[in-house]
N, C-alpha and C positions, 0 to 999 in steps of 0.2 A: 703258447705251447706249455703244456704241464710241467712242470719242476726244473723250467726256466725260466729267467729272467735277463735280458741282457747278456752280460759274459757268465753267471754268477750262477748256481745249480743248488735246487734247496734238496734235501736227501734227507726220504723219511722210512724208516725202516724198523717193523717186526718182528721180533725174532720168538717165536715159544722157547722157553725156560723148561728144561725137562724138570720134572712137579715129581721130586722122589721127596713123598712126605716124608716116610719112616727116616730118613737120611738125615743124621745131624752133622753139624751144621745144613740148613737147606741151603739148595743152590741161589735161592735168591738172598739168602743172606752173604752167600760168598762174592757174588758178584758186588753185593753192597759194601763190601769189608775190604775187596782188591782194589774197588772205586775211590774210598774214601782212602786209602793207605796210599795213591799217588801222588806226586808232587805238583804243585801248581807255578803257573810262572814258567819263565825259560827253562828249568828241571822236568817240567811235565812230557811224558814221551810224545802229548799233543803235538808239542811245540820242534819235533823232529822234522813234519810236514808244514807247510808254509804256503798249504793251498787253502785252507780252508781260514775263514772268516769267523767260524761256531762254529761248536760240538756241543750235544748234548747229550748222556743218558740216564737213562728213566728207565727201574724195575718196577713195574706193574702187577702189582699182585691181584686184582680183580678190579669191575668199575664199576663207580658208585652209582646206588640207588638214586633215582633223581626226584621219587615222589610221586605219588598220581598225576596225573593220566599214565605215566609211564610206566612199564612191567619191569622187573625185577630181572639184569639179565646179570650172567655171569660168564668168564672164561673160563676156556676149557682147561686152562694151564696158566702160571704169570705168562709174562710177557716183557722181554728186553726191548724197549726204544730207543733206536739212537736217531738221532738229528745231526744233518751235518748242512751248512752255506758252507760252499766254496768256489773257488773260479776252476772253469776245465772243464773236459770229459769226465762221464760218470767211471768207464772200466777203469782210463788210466790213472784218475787219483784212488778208486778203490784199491789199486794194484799196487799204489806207490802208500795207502795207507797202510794195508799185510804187509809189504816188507819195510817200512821205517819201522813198524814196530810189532812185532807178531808175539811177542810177550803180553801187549794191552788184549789185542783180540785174542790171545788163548785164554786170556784172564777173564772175558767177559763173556766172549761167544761159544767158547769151552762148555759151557754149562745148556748151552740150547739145543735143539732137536736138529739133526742136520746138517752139525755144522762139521767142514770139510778140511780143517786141520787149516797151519800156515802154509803149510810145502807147496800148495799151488795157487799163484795168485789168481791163473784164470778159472779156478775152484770156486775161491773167498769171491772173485766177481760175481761168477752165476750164483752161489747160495745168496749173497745178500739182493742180489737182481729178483729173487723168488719170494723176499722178504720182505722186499720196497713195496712202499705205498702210495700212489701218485700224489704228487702236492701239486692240486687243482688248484688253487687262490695264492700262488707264492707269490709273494713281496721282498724282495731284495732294497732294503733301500740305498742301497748303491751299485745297481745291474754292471757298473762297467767297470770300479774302483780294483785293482788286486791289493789283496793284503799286504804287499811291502808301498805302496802308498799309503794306506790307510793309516802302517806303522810311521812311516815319514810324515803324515799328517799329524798323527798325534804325538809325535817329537819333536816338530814346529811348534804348536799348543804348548805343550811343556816348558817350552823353553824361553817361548813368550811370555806365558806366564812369570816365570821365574824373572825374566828380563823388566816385567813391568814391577813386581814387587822390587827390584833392587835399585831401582833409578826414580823412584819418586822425588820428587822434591829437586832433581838436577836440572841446572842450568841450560842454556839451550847449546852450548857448544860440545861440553862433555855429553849431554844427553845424544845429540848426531854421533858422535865418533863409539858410541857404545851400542848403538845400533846398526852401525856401519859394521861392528865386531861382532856383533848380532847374528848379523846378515850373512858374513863370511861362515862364521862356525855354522849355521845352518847348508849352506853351498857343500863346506865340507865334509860335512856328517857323513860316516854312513848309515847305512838303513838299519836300522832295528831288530834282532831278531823276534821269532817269533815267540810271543810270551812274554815280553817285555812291558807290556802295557800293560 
């Protein structure tokens, strides 16, 4: 089935960029300047939602020429791409995406043709539903995995790691009982938020 995989939903989406030359700053440069001025890590307002695996955006300002045989094409407008992996329904993480954080989508999709304000999630669903692009060849490579495993997987790794650098060289007795402690702090852990990796 298109733009699934297992439990895990690849989301590709279009958006035209209203193209007001004479307008300084352009719009694609705002959305380049509001992109690059967010936080990364568990500050990124990414990291409010805990559905998604990836994010990605991409202003497209036109596409490249590829050479003969191929003709010269150009867009009518840029173009805002975002990309999202995540686990779920497509409305309900769209809906939980506009209200975790409707500051990022004013900041981004503010500036495109159509676009329907935060005040209604099931708005923001249908305009980006008109924007999407079916993802015919998705590959998840982990169809079943949710994000708070993956984060507990990579805080086992970590931790292991850490545990194999500080017991080299130890004997066999304290080496068991450091791993036995190993073993508990990982049991114990909680999960990770999101952003943390």
């Amino acid at each position: 089935m298109p733009n699934v995989s297992g439990d895990s939903y690849g989301l590709t989406v279009l958006s035209p960029i209203r193209d007001d030359r004479r307008r300084p700053p352009s719009r694609t440069a705002e959305i380049r300047a509001y992109l690059s001025s967010l936080e990364t890590g568990a500050g990124s307002p990414l990291a409010r939602l805990s559905a998604h695996h990836f994010v990605r955006f991409v202003v497209l300002d036109d596409v490249f020429f590829e050479s003969y045989p191929a003709h010269a094409d150009h867009l009518k407008s840029p173009y805002l791409l975002f990309t999202s992996d995540f686990n779920g329904d497509l409305d309900d993480y769209l809906s939980r995406f506009v209200t975790a954080m409707p500051e990022l989508v004013r900041g981004v999709w503010g500036h495109c043709y159509g676009f329907p304000g935060t005040e209604s999630p099931a708005r923001f669903v249908a305009y980006i539903k008109r924007c999407q692009v079916t993802t015919s060849l998705y590959f998840a490579d982990n169809p079943t995995t949710t994000v708070e495993q993956v984060l507990r997987a990579l805080d086992v790794q970590r931790k292991m790691i850490g545990f194999i650098a500080r017991t080299q060289g130890l004997a066999a007795a304290p080496l068991q009982a450091a791993f036995r402690s190993l073993i508990q702090e990982i049991r114990t852990a909680p999960t990770p938020g999101p952003g943390s990796h």
